[in-house]
C-alpha distance (Angstrom), angle and dihedral (degrees) to the residues before:
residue distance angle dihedral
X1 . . .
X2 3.95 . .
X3 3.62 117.5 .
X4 4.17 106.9 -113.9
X5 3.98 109.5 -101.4
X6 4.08 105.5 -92.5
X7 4.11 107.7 -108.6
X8 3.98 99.2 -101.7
X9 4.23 108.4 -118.8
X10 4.00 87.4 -112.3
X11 3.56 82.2 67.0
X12 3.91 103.7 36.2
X13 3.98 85.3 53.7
X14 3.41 93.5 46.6
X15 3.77 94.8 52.1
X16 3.64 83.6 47.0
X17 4.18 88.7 55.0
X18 3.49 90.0 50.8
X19 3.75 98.2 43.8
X20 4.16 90.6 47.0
X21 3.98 86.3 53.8
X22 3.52 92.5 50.4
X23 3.69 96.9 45.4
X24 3.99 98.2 39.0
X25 3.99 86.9 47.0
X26 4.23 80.9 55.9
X27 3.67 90.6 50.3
X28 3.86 101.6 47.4
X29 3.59 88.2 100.0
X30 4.36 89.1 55.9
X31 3.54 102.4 26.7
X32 3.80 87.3 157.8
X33 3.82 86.8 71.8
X34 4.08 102.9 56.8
X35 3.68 83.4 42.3
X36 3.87 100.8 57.6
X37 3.93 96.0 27.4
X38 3.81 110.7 28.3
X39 3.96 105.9 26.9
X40 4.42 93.8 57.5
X41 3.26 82.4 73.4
X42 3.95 103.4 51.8
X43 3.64 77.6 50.9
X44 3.61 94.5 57.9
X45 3.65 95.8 54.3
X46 3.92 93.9 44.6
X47 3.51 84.3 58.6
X48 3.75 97.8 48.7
X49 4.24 80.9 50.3
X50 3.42 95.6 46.3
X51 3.58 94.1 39.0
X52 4.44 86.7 55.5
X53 3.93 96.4 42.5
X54 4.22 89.0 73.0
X55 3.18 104.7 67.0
X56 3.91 98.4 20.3
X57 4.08 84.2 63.0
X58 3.47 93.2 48.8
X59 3.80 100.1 39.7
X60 3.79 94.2 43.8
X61 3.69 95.6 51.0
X62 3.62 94.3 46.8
X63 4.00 88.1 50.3
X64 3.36 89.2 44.5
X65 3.98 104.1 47.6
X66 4.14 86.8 45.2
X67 3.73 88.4 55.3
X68 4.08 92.2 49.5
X69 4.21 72.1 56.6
X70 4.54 83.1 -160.9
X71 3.14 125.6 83.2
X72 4.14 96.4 -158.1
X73 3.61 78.6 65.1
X74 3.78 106.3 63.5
X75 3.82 88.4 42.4
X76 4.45 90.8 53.7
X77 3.78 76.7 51.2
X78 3.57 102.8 44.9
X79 4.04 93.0 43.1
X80 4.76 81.1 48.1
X81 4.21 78.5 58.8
X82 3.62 101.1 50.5
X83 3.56 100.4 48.3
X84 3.94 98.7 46.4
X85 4.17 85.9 44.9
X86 3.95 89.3 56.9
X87 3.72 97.1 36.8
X88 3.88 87.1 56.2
X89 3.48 94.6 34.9
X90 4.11 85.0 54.1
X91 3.97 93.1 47.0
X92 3.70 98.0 44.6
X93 3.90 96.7 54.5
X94 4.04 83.6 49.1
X95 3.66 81.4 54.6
X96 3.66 95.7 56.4
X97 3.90 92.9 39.1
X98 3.96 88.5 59.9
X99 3.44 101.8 42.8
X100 3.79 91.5 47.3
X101 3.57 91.6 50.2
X102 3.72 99.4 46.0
X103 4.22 87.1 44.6
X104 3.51 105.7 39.8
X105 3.74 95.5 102.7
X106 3.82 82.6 78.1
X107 3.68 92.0 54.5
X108 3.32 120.1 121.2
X109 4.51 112.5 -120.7
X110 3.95 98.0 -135.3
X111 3.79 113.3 -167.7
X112 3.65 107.6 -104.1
X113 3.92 92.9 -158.4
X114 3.60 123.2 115.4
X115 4.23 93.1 11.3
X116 3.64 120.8 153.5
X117 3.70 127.5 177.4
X118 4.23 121.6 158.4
X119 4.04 99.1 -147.3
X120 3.78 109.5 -137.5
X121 3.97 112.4 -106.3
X122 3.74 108.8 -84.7
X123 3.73 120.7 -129.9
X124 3.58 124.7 -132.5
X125 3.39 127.1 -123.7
X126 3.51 97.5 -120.8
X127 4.14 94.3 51.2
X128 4.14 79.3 48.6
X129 3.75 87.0 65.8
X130 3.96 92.5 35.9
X131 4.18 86.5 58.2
X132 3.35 93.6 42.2
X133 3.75 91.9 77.3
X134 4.19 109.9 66.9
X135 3.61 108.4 -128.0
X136 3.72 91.5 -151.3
X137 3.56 139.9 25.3
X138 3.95 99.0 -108.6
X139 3.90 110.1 35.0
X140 3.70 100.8 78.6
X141 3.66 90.5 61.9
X142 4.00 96.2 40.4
X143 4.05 84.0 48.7
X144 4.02 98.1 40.7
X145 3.79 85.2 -128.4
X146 3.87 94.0 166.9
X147 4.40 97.2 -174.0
X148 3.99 83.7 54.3
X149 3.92 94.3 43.6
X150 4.32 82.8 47.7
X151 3.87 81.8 40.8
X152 4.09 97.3 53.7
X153 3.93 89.4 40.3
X154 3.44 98.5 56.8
X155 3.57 97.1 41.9
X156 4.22 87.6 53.1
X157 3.81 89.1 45.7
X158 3.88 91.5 55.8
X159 3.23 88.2 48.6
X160 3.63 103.8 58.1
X161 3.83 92.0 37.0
X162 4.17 85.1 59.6
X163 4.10 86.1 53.6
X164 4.00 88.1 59.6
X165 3.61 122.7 -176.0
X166 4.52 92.6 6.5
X167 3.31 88.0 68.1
X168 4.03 99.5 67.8
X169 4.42 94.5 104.4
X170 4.12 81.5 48.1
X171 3.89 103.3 50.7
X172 4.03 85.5 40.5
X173 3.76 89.9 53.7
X174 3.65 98.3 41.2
X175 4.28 76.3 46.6
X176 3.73 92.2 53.2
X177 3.99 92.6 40.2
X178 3.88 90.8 51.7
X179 4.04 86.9 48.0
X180 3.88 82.7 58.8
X181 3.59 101.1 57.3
X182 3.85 95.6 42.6
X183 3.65 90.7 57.1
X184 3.87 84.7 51.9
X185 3.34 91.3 53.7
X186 3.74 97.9 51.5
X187 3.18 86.6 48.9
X188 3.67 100.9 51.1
X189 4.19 89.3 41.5
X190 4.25 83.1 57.1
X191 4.07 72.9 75.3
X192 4.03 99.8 57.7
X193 3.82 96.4 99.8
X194 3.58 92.9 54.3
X195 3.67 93.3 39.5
X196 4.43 95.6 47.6
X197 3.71 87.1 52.4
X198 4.08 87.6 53.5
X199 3.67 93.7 46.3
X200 3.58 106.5 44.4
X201 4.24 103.5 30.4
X202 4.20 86.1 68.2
X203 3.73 91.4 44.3
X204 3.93 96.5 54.3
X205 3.98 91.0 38.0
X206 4.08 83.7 63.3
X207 3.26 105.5 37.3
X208 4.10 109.1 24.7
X209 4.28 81.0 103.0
X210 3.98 81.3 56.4
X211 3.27 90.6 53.3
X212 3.88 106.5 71.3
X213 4.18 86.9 17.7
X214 3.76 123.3 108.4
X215 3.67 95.4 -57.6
X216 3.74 103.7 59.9
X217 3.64 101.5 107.6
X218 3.48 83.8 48.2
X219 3.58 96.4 59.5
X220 3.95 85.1 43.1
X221 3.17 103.1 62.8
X222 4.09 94.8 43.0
X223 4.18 85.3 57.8
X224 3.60 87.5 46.2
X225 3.69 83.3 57.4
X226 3.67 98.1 44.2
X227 3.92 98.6 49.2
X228 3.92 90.6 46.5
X229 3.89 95.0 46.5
X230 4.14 85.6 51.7
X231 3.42 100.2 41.1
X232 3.85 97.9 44.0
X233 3.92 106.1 27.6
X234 3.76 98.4 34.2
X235 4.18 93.8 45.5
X236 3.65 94.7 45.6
X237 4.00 89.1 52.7
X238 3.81 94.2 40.5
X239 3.86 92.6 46.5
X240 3.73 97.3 36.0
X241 3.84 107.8 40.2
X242 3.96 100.8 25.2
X243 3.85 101.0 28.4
X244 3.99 88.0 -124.8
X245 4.06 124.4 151.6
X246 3.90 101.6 -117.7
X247 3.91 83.0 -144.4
X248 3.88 85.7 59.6
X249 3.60 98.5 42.1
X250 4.13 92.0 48.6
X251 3.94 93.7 46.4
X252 4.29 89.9 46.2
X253 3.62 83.5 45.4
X254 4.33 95.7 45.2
X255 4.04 89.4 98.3
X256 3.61 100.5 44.3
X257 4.42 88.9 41.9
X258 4.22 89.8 47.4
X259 3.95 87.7 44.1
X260 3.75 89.7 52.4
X261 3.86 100.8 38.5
X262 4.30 76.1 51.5
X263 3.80 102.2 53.6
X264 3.83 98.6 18.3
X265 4.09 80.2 -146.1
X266 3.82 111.0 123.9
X267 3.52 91.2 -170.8
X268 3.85 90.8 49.8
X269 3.89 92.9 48.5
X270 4.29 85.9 53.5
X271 3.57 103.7 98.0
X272 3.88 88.3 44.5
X273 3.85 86.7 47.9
X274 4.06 88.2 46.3
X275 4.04 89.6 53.8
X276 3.80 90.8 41.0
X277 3.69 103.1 57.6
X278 3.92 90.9 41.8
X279 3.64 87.0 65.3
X280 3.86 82.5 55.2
X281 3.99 95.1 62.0
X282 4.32 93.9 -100.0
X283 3.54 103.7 144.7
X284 3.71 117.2 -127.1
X285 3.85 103.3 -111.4
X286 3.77 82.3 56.2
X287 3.72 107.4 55.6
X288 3.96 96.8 29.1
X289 4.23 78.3 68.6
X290 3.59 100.0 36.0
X291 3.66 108.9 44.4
X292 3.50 101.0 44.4
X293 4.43 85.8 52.4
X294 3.45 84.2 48.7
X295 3.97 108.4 56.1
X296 3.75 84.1 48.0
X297 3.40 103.8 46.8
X298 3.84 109.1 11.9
X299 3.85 111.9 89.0
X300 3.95 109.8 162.6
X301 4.25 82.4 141.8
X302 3.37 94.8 47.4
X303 4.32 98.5 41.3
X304 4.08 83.7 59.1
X305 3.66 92.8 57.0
X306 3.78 87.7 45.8
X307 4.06 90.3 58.5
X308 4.40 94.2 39.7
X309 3.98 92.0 43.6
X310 3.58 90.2 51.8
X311 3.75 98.4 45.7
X312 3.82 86.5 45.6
X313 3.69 87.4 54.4
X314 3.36 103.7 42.3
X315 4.12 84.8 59.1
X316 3.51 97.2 44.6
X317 4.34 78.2 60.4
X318 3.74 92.5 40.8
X319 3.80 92.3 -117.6
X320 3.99 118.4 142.9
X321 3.89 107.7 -152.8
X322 3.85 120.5 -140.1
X323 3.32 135.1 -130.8
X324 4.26 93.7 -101.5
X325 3.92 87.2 48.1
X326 3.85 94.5 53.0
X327 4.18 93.2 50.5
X328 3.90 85.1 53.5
X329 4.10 90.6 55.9
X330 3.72 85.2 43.9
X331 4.15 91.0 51.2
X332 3.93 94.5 34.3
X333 4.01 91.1 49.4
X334 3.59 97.7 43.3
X335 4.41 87.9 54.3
X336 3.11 90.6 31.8
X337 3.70 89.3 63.1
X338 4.03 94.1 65.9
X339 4.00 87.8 29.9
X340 3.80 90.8 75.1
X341 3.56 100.1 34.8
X342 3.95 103.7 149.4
X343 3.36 94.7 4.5
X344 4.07 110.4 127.3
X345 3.58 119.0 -109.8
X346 3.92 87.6 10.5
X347 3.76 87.4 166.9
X348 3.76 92.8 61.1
X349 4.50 89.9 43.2
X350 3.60 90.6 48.1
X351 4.29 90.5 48.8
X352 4.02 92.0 50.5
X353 4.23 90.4 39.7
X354 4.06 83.1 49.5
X355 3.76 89.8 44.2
X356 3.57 89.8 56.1
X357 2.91 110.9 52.0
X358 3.50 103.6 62.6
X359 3.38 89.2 38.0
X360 3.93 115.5 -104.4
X361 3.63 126.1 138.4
X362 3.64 116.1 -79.5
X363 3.83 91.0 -145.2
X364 3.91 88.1 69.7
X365 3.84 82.3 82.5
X366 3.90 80.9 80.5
X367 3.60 96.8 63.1
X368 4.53 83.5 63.6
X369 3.51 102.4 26.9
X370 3.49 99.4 89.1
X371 3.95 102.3 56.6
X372 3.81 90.9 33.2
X373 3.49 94.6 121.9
X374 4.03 93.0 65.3
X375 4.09 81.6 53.7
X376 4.02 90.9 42.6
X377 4.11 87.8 58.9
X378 3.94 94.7 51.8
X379 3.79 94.4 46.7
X380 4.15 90.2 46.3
X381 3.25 86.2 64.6
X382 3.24 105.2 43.1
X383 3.61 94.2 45.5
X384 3.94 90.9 52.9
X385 3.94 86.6 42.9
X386 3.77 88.5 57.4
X387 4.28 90.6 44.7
X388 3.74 88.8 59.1
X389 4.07 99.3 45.1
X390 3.78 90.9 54.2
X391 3.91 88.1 51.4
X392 3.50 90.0 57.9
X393 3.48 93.9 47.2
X394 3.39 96.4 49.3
X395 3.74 102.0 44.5
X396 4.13 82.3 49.1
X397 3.61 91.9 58.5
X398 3.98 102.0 41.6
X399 4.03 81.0 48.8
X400 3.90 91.0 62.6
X401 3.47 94.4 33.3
X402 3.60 90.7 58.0
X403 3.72 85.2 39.4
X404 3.81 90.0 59.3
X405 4.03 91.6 49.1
């Protein structure tokens, strides 16, 4: 007799979505008790992720840049990365501007009296570049500074391609050593059912009131947002630049996009991510670079809350925005985006720098802070969404490039 067909871990983490709505949604009433009992252990496996991504990052990159054996190389496809993450970035704030605009009648006028909100020190971009570079071997790791773990990587990797042909026993070590962590990882991912239900029942057991409270149309219109920047954006580029089904790239992606949604961690949902676009044909030199640049410093997700928060806001203060001020979100969001890379809470920074700048009061941030974790998971997702669509097209183009040579 044949062995039944093992559930597929799209399908164990969905079950475990489902199950952790059900049961939060049960537990509204004693939040207190997923909290202390059932979220410890959605911490546990976040650390065990977190604890993986270090030196899977910085092995995988340095595997993969050796294998691209050029250094020219890595930088055409490094320079590919940057441009598609800040021509998304760009359109998916315009997204959120629109949509805002065109819905804000069903917005939600918040008294603005009495607000207080201390916006986290923003970083410049020049002390972004400074703490890029690690200033000793260790700290990037014990800090889970992912642009310095990229940084240190890359630097190694150029290395050992410059030592040619005596480094063969060091490129198969650093081969067998980056073996070792991936197996950890799969390993470690074997626990994502368990560790979705963890994460998400305490989160809806807190905030299911939230949910249909004073800031649902709110929270509307930024999923609105979400689905039509995925949908639109992320097909067009899949279809058009890497000749890829949308419906195949969604349903390879369905782990990696419930994990996300989950943990809203985009560095927690990378080695998922990693696995997931594999499965779509992107070689592995390619998304070991990409992906981890991308959950640091790609944030389509988080530029479309930037553009619905601060049209919400803005009403909530009875201020109309023009045209000018809206382009200045769009520009200050989109550099923003790689101006708090690292930086914790860079959702938050980026909201009071966007604020700012066209002059609304940074104590709005108030009126959203306290459901932001129901924004948080849409964004994830979309961020990590956006990570894998510019692998694709990037490993589509250096294929017909090298196709061409």
């Amino acid at each position: 007799m044949e062995s039944k067909k093992k559930l597929s871990l799209t399908g164990q983490i969905f079950i475990a979505l489902i199950l952790a709505i059900i049961v939060g949604i049960a537990l509204t009433k004693m939040p207190d008790i997923a909290e202390s009992y059932i979220a410890p252990f959605g911490t546990i496996f976040l650390n065990l992720i977190k604890w993986i991504v270090g030196p899977l990052v910085f092995f995988s990159i340095m595997a993969g840049v050796i294998s691209l054996e050029d250094v020219k190389k890595v930088g055409a496809i490094g320079g590919k990365t940057l441009f598609y993450y800040m021509f998304t970035t760009a359109f998916a704030v315009a997204i959120g501007l629109f949509f805002a605009n065109s819905l804000k009648g069903i917005f939600p006028i918040l008294t603005t009296s009495n607000l207080e909100f201390k916006a986290g020190e923003a970083v410049s971009f020049m002390d972004t570049i400074v703490n890029v570079f690690p200033k000793n071997f260790a700290a990037p790791f014990v800090e889970a500074n992912m642009l310095q773990i990229i940084v240190s990587s890359l630097l190694i990797g150029f290395a050992i391609i410059r030592i040619g042909h005596s480094s063969t026993r060091i490129v198969d070590a650093i081969n067998i050593v980056n073996d070792i962590f991936i197996m950890g990882m799969e390993m470690i991912l074997k626990l994502s059912p368990i560790g979705v239900f963890c994460l998400l029942c305490p989160v809806v057991a807190k905030n299911g009131p939230a949910i249909i409270g004073s800031l649902a149309m709110v929270l509307l219109v930024a999923y609105i947002c979400y689905f039509v920047h995925a949908l639109v954006v992320y097909s067009a580029s899949v279809k058009m630049f890497a000749g890829i089904s949308p419906t195949k790239f969604f349903k390879e992606m369905m782990p990696a996009i419930l994990f996300a949604f989950s943990s809203a961690s985009s560095v927690g949902t990378l080695p998922l991510n990693m696995e997931c676009t594999e499965r779509l044909g992107v070689k592995k030199e390619i998304s070991s670079f990409i992906l981890p640049l991308g959950a640091t410093i790609n944030m389509d997700g988080t530029a479309i809350y930037q553009g619905v928060c601060s049209i919400f806001i803005a009403s909530c203060f009875g201020i109309d925005l023009t045209l000018s001020q809206m382009v200045t979100i769009v520009l200050t969001a989109t550099l923003a985006s790689i101006g708090t890379a690292g930086v914790p809470g860079a959702g938050m920074v980026m909201l009071a720098m966007v604020l700012q700048s066209v002059g609304l009061p940074v104590e709005g941030i108030a009126l959203v802070a306290g459901v932001d974790r129901l924004f948080d998971m849409g964004r994830t997702t979309v961020n990590i969404t956006g990570d894998a669509s510019c692998c694709l097209v990037v490993n589509a183009m250096e294929d017909k490039k090298k196709a061409r040579a």
